[in-house]
N, CA and C atoms as a LAMMPS dump frame, in Angstrom:
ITEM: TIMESTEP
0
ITEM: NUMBER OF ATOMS
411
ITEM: BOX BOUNDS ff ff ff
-5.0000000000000000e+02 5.0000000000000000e+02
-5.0000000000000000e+02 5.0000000000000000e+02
-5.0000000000000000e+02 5.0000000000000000e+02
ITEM: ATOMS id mol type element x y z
1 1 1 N 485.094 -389.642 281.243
2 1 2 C 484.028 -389.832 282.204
3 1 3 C 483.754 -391.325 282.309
4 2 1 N 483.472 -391.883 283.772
5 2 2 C 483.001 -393.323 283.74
6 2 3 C 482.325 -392.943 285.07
7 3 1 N 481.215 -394.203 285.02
8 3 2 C 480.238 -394.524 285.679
9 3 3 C 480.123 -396.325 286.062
10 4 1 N 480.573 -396.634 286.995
11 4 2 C 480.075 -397.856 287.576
12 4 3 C 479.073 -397.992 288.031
13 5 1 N 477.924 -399.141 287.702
14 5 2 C 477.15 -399.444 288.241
15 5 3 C 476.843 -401.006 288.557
16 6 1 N 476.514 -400.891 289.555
17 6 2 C 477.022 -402.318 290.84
18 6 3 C 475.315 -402.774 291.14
19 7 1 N 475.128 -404.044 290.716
20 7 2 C 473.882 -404.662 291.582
21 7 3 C 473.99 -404.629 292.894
22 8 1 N 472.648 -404.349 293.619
23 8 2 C 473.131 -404.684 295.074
24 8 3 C 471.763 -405.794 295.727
25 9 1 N 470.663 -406.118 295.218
26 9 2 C 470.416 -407.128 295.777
27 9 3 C 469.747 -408.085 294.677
28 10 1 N 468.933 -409.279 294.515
29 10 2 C 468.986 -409.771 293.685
30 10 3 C 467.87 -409.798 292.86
31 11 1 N 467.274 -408.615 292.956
32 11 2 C 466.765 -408.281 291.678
33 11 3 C 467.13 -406.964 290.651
34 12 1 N 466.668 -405.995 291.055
35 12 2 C 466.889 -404.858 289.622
36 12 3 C 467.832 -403.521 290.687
37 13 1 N 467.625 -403.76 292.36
38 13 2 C 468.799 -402.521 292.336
39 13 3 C 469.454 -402.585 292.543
40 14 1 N 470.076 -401.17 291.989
41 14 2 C 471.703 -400.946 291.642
42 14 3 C 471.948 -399.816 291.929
43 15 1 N 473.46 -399.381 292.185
44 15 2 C 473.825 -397.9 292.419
45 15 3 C 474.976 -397.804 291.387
46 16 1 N 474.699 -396.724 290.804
47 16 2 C 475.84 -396.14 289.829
48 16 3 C 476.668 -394.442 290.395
49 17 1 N 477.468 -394.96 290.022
50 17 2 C 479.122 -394.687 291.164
51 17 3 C 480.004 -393.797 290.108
52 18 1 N 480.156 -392.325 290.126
53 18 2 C 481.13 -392.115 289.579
54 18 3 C 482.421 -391.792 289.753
55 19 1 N 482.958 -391.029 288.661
56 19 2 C 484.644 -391.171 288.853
57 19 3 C 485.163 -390.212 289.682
58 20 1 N 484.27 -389.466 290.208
59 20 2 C 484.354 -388.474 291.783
60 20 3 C 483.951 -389.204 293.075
61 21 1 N 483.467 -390.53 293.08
62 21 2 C 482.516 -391.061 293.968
63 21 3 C 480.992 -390.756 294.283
64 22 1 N 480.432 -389.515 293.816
65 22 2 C 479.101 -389.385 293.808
66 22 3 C 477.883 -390.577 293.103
67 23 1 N 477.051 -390.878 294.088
68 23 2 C 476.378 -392.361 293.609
69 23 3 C 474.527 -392.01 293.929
70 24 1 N 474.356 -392.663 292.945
71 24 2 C 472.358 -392.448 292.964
72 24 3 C 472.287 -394.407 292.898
73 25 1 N 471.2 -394.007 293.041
74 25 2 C 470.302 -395.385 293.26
75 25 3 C 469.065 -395.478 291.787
76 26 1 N 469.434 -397.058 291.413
77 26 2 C 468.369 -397.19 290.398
78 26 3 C 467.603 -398.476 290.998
79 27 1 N 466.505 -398.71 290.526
80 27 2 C 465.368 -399.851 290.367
81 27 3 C 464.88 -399.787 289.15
82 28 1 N 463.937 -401.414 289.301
83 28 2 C 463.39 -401.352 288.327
84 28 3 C 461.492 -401.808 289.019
85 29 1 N 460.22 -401.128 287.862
86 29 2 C 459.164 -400.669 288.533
87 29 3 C 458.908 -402.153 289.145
88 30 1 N 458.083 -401.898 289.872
89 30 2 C 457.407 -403.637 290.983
90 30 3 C 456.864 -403.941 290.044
91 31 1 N 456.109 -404.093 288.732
92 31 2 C 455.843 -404.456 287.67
93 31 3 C 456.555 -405.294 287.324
94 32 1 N 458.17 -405.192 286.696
95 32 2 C 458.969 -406.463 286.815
96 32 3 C 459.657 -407.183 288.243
97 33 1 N 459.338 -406.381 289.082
98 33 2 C 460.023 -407.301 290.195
99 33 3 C 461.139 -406.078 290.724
100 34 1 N 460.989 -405.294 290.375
101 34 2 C 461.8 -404.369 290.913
102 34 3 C 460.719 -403.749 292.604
103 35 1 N 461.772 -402.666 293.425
104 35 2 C 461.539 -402.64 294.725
105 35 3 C 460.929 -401.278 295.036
106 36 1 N 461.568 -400.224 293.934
107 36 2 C 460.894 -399.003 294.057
108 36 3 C 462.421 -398.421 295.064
109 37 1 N 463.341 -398.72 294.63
110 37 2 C 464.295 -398.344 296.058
111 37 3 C 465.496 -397.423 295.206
112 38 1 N 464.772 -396.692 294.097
113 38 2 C 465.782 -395.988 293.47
114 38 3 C 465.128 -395.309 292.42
115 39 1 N 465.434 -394.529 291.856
116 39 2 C 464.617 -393.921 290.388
117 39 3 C 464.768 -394.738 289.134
118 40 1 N 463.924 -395.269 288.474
119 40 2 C 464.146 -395.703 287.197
120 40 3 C 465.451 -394.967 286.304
121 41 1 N 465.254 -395.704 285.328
122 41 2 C 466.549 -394.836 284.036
123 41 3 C 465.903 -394.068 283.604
124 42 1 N 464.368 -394.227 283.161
125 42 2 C 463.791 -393.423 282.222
126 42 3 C 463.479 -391.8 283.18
127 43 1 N 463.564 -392.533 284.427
128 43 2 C 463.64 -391.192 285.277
129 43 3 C 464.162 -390.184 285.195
130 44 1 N 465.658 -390.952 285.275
131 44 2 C 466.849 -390.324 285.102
132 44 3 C 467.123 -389.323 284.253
133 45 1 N 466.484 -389.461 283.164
134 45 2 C 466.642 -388.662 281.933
135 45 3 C 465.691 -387.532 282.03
136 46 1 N 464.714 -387.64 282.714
137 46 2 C 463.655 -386.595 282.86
138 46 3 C 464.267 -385.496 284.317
139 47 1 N 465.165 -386.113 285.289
140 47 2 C 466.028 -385.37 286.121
141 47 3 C 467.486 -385.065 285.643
142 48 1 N 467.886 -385.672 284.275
143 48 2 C 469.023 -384.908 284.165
144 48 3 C 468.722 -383.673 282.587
145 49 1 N 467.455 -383.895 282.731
146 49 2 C 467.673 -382.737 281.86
147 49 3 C 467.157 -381.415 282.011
148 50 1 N 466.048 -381.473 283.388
149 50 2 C 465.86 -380.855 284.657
150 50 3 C 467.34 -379.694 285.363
151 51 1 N 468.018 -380.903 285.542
152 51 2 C 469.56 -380.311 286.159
153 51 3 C 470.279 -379.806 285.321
154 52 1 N 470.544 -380.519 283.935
155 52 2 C 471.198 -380.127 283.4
156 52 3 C 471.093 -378.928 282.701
157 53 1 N 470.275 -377.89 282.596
158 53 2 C 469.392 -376.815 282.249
159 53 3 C 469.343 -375.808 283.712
160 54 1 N 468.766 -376.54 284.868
161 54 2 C 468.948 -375.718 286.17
162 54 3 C 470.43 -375.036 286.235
163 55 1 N 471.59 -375.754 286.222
164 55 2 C 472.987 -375.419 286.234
165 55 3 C 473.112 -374.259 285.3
166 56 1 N 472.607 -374.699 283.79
167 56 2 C 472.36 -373.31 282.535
168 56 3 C 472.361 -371.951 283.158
169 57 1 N 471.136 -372.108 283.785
170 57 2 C 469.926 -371.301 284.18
171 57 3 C 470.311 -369.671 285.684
172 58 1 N 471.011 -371.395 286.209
173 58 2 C 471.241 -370.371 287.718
174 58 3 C 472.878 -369.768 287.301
175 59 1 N 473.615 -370.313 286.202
176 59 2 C 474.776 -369.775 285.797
177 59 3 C 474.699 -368.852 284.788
178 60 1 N 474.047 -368.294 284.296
179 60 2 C 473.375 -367.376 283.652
180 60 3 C 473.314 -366.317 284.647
181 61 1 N 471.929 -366.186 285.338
182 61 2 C 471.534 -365.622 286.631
183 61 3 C 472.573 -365.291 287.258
184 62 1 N 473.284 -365.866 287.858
185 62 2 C 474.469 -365.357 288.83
186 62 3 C 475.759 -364.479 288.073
187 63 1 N 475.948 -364.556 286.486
188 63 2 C 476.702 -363.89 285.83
189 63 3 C 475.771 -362.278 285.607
190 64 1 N 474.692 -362.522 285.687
191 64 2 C 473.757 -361.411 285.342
192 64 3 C 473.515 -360.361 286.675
193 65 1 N 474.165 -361.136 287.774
194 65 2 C 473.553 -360.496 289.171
195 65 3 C 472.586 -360.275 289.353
196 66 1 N 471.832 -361.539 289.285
197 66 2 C 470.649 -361.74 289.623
198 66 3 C 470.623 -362.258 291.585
199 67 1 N 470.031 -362.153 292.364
200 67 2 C 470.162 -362.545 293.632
201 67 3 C 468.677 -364.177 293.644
202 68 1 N 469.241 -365 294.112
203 68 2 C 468.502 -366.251 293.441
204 68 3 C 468.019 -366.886 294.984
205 69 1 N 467.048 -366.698 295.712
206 69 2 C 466.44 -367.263 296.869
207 69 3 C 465.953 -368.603 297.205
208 70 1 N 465.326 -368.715 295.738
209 70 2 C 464.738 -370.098 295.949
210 70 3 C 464.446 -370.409 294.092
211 71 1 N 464.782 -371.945 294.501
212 71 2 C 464.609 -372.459 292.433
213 71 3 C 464.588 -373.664 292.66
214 72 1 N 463.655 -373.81 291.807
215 72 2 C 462.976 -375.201 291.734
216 72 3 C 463.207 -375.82 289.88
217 73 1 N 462.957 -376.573 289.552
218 73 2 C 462.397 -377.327 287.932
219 73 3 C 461.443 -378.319 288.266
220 74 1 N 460.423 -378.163 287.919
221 74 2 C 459.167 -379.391 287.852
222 74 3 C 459.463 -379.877 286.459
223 75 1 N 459.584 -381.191 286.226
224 75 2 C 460.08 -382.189 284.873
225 75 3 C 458.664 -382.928 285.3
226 76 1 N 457.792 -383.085 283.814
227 76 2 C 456.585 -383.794 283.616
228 76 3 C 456.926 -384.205 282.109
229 77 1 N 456.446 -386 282.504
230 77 2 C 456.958 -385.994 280.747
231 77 3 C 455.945 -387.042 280.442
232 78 1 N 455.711 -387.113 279.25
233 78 2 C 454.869 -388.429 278.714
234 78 3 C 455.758 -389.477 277.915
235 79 1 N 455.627 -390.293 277.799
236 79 2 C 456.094 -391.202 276.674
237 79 3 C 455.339 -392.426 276.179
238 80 1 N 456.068 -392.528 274.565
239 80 2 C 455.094 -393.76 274.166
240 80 3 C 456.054 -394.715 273.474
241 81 1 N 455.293 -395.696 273.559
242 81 2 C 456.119 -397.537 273.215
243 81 3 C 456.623 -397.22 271.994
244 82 1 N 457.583 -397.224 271.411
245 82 2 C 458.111 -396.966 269.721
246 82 3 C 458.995 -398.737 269.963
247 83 1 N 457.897 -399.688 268.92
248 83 2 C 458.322 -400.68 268.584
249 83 3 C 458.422 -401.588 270.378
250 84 1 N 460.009 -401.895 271.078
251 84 2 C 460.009 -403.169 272.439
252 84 3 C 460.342 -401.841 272.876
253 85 1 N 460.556 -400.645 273.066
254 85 2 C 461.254 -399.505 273.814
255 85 3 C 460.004 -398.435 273.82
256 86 1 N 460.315 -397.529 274.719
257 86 2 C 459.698 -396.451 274.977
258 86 3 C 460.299 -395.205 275.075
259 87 1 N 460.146 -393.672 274.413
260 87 2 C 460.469 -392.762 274.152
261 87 3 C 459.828 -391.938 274.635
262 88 1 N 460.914 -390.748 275.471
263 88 2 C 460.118 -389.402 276.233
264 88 3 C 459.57 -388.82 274.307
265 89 1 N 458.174 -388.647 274.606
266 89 2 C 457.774 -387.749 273.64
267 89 3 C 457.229 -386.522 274.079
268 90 1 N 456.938 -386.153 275.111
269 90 2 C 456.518 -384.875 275.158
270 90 3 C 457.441 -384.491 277.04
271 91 1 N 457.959 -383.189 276.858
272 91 2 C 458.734 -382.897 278.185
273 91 3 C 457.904 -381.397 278.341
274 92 1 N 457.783 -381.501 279.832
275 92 2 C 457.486 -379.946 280.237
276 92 3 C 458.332 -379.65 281.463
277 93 1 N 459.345 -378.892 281.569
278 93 2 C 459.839 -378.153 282.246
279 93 3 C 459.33 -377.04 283.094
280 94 1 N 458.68 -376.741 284.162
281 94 2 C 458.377 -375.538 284.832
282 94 3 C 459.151 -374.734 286.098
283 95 1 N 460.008 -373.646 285.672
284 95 2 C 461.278 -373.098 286.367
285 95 3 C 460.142 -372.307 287.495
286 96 1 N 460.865 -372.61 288.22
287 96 2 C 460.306 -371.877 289.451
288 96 3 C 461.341 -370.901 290.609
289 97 1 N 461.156 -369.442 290.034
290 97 2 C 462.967 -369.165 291.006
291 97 3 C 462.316 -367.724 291.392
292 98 1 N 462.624 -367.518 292.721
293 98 2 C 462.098 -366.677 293.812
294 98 3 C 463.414 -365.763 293.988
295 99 1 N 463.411 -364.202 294.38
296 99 2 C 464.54 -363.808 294.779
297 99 3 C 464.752 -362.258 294.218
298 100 1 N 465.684 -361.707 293.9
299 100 2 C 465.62 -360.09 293.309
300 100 3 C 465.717 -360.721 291.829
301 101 1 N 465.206 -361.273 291.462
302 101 2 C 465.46 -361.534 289.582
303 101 3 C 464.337 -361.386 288.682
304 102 1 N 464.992 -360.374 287.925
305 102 2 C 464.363 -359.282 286.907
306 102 3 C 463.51 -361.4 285.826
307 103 1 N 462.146 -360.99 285.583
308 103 2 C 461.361 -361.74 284.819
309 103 3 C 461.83 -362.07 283.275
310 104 1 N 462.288 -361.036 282.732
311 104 2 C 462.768 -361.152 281.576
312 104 3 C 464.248 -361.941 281.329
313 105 1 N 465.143 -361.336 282.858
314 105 2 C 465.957 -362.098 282.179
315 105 3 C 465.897 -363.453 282.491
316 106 1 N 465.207 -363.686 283.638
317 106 2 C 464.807 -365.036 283.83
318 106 3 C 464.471 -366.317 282.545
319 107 1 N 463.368 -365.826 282.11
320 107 2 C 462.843 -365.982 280.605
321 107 3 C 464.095 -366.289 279.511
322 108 1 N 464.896 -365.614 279.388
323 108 2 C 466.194 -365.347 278.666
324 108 3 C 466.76 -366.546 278.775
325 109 1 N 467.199 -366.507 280.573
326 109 2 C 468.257 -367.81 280.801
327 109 3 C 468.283 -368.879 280.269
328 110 1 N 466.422 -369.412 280.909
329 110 2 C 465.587 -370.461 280.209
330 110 3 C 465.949 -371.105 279.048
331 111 1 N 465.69 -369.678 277.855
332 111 2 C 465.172 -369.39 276.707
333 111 3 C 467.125 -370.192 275.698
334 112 1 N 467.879 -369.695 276.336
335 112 2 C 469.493 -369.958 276.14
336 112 3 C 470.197 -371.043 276.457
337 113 1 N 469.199 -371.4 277.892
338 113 2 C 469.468 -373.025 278.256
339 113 3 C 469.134 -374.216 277.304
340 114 1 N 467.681 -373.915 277.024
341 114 2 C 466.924 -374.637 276.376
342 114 3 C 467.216 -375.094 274.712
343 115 1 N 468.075 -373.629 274.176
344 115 2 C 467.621 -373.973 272.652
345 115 3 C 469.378 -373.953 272.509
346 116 1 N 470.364 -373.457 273.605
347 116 2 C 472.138 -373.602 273.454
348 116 3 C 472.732 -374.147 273.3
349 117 1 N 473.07 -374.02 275.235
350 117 2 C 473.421 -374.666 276.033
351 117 3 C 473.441 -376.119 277.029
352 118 1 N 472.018 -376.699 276.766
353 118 2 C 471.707 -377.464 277.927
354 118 3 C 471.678 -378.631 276.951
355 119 1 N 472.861 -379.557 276.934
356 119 2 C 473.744 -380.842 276.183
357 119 3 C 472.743 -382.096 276.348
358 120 1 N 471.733 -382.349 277.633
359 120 2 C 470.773 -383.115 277.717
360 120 3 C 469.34 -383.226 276.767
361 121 1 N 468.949 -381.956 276.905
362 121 2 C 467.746 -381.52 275.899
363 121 3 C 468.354 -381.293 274.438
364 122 1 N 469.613 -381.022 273.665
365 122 2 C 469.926 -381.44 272.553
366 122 3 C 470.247 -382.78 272.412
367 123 1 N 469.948 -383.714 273.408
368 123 2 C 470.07 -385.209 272.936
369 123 3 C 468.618 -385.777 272.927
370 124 1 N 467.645 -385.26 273.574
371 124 2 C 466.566 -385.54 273.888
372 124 3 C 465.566 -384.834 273.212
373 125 1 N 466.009 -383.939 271.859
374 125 2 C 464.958 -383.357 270.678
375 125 3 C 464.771 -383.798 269.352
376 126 1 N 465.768 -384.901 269.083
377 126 2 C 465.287 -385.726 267.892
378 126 3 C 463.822 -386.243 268.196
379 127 1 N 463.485 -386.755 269.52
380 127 2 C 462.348 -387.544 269.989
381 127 3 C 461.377 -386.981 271.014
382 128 1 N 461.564 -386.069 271.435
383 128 2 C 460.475 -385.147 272.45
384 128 3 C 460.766 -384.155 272.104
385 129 1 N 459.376 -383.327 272.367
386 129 2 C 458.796 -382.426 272.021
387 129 3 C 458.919 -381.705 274.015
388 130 1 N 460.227 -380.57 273.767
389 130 2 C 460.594 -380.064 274.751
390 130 3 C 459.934 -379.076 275.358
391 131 1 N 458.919 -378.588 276.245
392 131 2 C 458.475 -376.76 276.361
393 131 3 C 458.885 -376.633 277.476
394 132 1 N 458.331 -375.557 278.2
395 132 2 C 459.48 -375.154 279.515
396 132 3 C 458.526 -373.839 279.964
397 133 1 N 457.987 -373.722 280.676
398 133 2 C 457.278 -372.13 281.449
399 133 3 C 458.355 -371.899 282.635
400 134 1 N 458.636 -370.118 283.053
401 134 2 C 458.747 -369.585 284.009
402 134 3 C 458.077 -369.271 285.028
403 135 1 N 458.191 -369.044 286.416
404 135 2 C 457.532 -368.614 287.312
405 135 3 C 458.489 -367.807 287.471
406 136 1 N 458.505 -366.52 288.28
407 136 2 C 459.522 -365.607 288.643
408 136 3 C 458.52 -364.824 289.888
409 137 1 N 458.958 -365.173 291.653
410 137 2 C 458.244 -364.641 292.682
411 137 3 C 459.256 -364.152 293.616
């Protein structure tokens, strides 16, 4: 796996480019001089572990024949200064998935994503404190 990431004007944004060509946009906050013209890093981590769990979740579901209408993840996180850096310490996940899918196993998917499968949130539990609620409508 590689990831290029390219400045593009002359302060903090940048787009990172991977080895498929798929590319996101970063900044950094107007606080240092950044533009707001991309998601932070620390963002990043709070949307890839969002996704990386959604993918879990709806691949679960679709092996289960579940019929899946609508799905959402709300990622809310806190963090605090540890030493010149800052650490997600607390993550809340809230699944939100509409459609013919039984509540329990919904719960399940979650439940398999969260504590398995989902390679983001086992990098991100030495230091946050992970929870996660269902909605099922």
């Amino acid at each position: 796996m590689k990831i290029n990431i390219k400045r593009l004007n002359d302060d903090y944004h940048m787009e990172a480019v991977n080895d498929n060509g798929n590319s996101l946009e970063m900044d950094g906050s107007p606080e240092i001089g950044g533009h707001n013209l991309g998601m932070r890093p620390m963002q990043l981590l709070l949307a890839a572990v969002g996704g990386c769990s959604a993918i879990d979740v709806i691949m679960i579901l679709k092996k289960q024949r579940q019929t899946i209408t609508s799905f959402e993840v709300e990622v809310d996180g806190e963090n605090e200064k540890v030493e010149e850096h800052k650490i997600w310490k607390d993550i809340n996940l809230h699944f939100k998935i509409a459609g013919k899918v039984d509540e329990k196993k919904a719960l399940n998917a979650v439940q398999l994503s969260m504590d398995k499968y989902c390679s983001v949130s086992m990098i991100m539990n030495p230091t946050a404190n992970i929870t996660y609620t269902v909605s099922v409508n």
